[in-house]
C-alpha positions as CSV (number, residue, x, y, z in Angstrom):
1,X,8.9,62.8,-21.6
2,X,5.2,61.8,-22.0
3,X,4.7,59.4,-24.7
4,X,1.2,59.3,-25.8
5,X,1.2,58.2,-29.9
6,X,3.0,55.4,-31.8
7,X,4.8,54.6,-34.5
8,X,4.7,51.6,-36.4
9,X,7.8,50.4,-38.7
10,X,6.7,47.6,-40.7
11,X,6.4,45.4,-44.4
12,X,3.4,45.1,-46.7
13,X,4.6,42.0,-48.1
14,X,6.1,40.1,-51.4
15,X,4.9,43.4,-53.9
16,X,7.2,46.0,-55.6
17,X,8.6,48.2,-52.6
18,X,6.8,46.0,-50.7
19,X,10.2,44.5,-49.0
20,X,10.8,48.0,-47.6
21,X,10.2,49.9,-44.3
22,X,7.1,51.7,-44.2
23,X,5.9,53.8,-41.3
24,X,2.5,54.2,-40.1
25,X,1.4,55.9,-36.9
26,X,-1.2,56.6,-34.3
27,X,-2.5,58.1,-31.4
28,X,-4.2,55.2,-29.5
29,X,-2.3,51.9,-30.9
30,X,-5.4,51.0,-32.2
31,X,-6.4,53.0,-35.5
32,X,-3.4,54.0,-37.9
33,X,-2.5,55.9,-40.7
34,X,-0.2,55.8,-43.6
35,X,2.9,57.5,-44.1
36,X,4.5,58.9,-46.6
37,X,1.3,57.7,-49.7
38,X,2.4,54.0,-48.1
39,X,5.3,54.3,-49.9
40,X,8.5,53.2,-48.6
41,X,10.6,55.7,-46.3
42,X,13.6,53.6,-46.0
43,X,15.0,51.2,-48.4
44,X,17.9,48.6,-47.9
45,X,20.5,48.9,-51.2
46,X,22.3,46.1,-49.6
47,X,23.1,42.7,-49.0
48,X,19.2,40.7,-50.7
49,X,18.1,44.4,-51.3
50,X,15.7,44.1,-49.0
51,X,14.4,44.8,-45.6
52,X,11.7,42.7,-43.8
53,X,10.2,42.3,-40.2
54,X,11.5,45.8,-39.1
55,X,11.8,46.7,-35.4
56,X,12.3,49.8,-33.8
57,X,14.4,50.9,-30.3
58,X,15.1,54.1,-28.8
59,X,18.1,54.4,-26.7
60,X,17.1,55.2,-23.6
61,X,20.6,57.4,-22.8
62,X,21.5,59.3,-26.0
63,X,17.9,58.8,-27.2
64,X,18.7,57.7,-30.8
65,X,16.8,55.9,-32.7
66,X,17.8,51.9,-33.9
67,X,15.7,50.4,-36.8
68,X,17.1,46.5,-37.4
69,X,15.7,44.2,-40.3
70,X,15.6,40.6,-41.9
71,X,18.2,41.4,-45.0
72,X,15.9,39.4,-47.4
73,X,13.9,40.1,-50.7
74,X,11.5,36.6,-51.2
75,X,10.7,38.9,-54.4
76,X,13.9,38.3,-55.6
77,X,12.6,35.1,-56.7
78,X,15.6,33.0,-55.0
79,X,12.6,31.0,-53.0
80,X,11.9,30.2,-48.9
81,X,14.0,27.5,-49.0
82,X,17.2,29.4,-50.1
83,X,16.7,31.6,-47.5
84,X,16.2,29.2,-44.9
85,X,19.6,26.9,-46.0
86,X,22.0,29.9,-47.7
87,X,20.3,33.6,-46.4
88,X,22.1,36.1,-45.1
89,X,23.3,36.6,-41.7
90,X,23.1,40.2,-41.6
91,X,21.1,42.4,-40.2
92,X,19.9,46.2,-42.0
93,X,20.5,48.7,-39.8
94,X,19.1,52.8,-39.9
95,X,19.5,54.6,-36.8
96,X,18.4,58.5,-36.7
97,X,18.1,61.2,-33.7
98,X,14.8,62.7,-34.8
99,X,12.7,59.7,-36.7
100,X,12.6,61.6,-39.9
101,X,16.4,61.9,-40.9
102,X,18.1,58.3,-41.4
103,X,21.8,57.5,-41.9
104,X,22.6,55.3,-44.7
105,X,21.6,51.5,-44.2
106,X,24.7,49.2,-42.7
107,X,24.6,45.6,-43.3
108,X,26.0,43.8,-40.0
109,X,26.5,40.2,-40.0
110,X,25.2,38.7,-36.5
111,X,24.3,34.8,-37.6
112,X,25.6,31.7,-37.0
113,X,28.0,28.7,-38.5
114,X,25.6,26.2,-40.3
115,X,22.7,28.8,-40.4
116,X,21.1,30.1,-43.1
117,X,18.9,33.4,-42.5
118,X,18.5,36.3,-39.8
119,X,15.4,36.1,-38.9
120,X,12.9,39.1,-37.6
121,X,15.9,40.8,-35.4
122,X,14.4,42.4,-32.2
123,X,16.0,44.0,-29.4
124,X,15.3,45.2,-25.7
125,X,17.7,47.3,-23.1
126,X,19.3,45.3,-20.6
127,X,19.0,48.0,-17.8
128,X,22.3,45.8,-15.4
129,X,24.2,45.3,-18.9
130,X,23.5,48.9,-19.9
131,X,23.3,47.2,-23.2
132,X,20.5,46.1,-25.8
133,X,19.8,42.4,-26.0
134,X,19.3,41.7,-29.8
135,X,17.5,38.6,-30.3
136,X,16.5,36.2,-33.6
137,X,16.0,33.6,-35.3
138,X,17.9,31.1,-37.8
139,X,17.6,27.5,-38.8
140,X,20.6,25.3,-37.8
141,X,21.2,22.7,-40.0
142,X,22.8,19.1,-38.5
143,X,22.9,17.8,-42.0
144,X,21.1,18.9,-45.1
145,X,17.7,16.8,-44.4
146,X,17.2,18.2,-40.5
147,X,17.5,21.5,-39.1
148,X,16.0,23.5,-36.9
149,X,14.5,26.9,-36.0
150,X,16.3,28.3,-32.2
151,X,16.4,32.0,-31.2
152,X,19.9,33.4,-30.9
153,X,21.1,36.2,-28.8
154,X,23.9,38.8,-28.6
155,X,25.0,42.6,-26.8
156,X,25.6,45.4,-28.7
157,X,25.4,49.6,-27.4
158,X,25.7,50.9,-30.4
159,X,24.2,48.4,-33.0
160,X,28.1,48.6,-34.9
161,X,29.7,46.6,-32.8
162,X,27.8,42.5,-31.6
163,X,29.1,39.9,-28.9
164,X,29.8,36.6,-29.9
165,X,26.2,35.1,-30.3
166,X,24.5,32.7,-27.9
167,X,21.4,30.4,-27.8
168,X,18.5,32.3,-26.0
169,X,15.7,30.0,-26.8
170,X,15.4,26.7,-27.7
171,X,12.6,24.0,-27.5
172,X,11.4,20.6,-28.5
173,X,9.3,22.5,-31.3
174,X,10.8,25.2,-33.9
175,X,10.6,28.3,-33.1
176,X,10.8,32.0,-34.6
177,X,9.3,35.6,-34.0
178,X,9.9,36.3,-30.6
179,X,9.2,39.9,-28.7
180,X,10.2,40.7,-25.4
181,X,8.0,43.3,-23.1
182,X,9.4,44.8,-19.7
183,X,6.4,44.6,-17.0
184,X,6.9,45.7,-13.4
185,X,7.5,42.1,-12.0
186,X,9.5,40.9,-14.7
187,X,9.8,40.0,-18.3
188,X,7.0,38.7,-21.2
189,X,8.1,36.8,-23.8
190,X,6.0,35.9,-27.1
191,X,6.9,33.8,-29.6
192,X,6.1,31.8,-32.8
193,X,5.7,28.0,-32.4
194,X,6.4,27.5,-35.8
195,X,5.2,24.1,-35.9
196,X,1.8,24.7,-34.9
197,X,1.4,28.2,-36.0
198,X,0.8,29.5,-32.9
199,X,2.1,32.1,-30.2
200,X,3.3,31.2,-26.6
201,X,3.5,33.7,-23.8
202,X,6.6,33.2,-21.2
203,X,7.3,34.7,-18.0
204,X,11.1,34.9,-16.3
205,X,12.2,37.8,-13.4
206,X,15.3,38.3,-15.2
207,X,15.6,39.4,-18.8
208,X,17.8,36.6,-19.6
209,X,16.6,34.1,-17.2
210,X,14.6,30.6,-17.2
211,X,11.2,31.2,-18.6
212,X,7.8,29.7,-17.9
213,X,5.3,29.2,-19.8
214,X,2.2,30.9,-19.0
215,X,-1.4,29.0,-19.8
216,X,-3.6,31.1,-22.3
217,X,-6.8,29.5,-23.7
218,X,-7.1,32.3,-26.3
219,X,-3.2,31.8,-27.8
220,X,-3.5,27.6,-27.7
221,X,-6.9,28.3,-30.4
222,X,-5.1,31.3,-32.1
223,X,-3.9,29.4,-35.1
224,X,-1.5,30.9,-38.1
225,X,-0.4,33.9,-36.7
226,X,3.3,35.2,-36.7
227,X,5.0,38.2,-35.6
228,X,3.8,39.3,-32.2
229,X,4.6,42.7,-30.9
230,X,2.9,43.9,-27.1
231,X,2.8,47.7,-26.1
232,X,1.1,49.4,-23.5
233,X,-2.0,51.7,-24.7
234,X,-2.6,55.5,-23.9
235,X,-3.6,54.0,-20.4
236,X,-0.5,52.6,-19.4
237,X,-2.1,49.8,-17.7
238,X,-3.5,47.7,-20.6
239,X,-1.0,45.5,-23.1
240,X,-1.9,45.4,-26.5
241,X,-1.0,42.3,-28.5
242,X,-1.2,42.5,-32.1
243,X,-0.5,39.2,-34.1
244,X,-0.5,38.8,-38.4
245,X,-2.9,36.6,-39.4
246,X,-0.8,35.5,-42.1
247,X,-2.2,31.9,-42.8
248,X,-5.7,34.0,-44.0
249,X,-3.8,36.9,-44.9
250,X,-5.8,38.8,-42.8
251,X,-3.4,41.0,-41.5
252,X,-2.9,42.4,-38.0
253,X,-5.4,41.9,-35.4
254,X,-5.2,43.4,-31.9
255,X,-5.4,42.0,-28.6
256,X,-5.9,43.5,-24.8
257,X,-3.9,42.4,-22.1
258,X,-4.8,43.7,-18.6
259,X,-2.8,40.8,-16.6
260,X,-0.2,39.4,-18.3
261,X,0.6,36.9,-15.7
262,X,-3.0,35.6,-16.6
263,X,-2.6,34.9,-20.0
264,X,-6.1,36.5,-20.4
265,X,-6.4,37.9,-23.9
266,X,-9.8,40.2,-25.0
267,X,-10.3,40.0,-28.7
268,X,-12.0,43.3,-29.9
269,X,-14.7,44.0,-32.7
270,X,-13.3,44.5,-36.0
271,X,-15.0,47.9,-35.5
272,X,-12.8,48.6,-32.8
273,X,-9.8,48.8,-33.8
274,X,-8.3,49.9,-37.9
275,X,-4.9,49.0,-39.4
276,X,-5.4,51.4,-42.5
277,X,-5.1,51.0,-46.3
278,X,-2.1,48.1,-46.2
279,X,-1.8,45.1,-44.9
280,X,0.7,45.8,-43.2
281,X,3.1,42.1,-41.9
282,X,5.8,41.9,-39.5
283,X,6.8,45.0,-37.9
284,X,7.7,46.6,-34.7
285,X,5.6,49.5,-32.6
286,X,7.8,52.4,-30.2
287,X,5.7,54.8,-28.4
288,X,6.7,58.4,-29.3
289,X,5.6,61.9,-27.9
290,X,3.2,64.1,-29.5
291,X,6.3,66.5,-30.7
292,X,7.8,63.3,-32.5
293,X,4.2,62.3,-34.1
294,X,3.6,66.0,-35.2
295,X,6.9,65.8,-36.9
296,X,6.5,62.3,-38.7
297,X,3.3,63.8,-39.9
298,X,4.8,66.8,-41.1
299,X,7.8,65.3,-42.6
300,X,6.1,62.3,-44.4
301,X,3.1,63.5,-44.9
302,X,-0.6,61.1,-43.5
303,X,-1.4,59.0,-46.6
């Protein structure tokens, strides 16, 4: 099954609809285009009516499709800190066989004692568990002055049914927004220091493994950026790392990888790569066929 375009679930921020999934797609990972008039395709009815940081899976036996989201609306006017001390710990789940016909949205709680939100939920098969690792945040709190941002962790197959959840990541620092990329000698992790505002890339040999961090002089002067999401390009030898400039709100910008072990990051032109019409914050990028990106464009219509 040659994959050569992209899809790219994602938010467009705090705005009317805006808490929503919204597709967009391409056929280089670099220049996109709209879906469905940028309006929403899917929208969460439950839980903080809402569905942010949106991240995509295919299952790589039955070859369904898993969409999982933050169940939060900050334009609900309930505030940051409510969702940090009281959110929910759910998840918004769609799954689909084709990409353009959903079932309803299932709220799944996943989170924590002493937690407040689910943050940016993001998953990756576990090719020995024959199971998806589902990984996020959420702020523990000790007592009501001092908490602290950690990655959690648990199994699931089919995205129904959750093991009980364990700590993944932890460090001296908060952390949040962490993505997970499969490479031929092992595993690449990148992930929100949320103290600085930057990203840090990991390496470990095993998926759930000790990590190490990997010296990049481009990520230690990236400063606010969030959400990091990696896929290989059309070549299938060159990462693409695309961070949300949120601090500026900038929006996306796009990164080339060609040794990850390296840390070496190229920063393109702003000529070189386009992000379309939206700002388009925290989402997740799958890499479809050219039958699947004919039939999102068919279905939803570019624009």
């Amino acid at each position: 099954m040659e994959k050569n375009a992209y899809l790219f679930v994602h938010f467009i921020g705090e705005l009317e609809d805006g808490e929503q999934i919204h597709f967009a797609v391409s056929k280089d990972g670099l220049h996109w285009k709209e879906l469905n008039q940028s309006k929403p395709v899917l929208y969460s009815h439950l839980g903080e009516m809402g569905a942010r940081d949106p991240f995509i899976v295919r299952h790589p036996k039955n070859g369904k499709f898993y969409i999982i989201a933050t169940d939060l609306r900050i334009a609900s006017k309930k505030g940051w800190d409510a969702a940090v001390r009281t959110g929910s710990k759910n998840i918004i789940v769609w799954e689909s066989e084709d990409l353009t016909h959903w079932n309803k949205e299932r709220s799944i709680a996943i989170g924590v004692e002493n937690a407040g939100c689910v943050w940016a939920p993001e998953a990756i098969y576990d090719e020995k568990k024959e199971k998806f690792l589902v990984f996020w945040a959420s702020k523990i709190w000790e007592s009501k002055e001092n908490g602290k941002h950690r990655i959690y962790a648990s199994y699931t197959d089919d995205f129904k049914e959750f093991t009980e959840p364990f700590i993944f990541l932890q460090k001296d620092c908060d952390v949040i927004d962490s993505t997970i990329i499969k490479n031929e000698d092992g595993f690449y992790r990148f992930t929100k220091d949320e103290t600085e505002s930057k990203v840090i890339l990991e390496f470990s040999k095993e998926l759930t493994g000790t990590y190490q961090k990997i010296a990049s002089e481009v990520l230690a002067e990236l400063e606010g950026v969030e959400g990091p999401e990696c896929y290989l390009l059309p070549d299938q030898k060159t990462w693409c790392l695309i961070v949300d400039q949120f601090a500026k709100k900038l929006g996306y910008r796009p990164f080339l990888i060609r040794n990850l072990g390296k840390g070496e990051l190229i920063s393109l032109a702003q000529s070189e790569y386009d992000f379309g019409e939206s700002q388009k914050r925290h989402g997740g990028v799958i890499e479809i066929t050219g039958e699947e990106y004919q039939r999102l464009v068919e279905h939803y219509r570019i624009g």
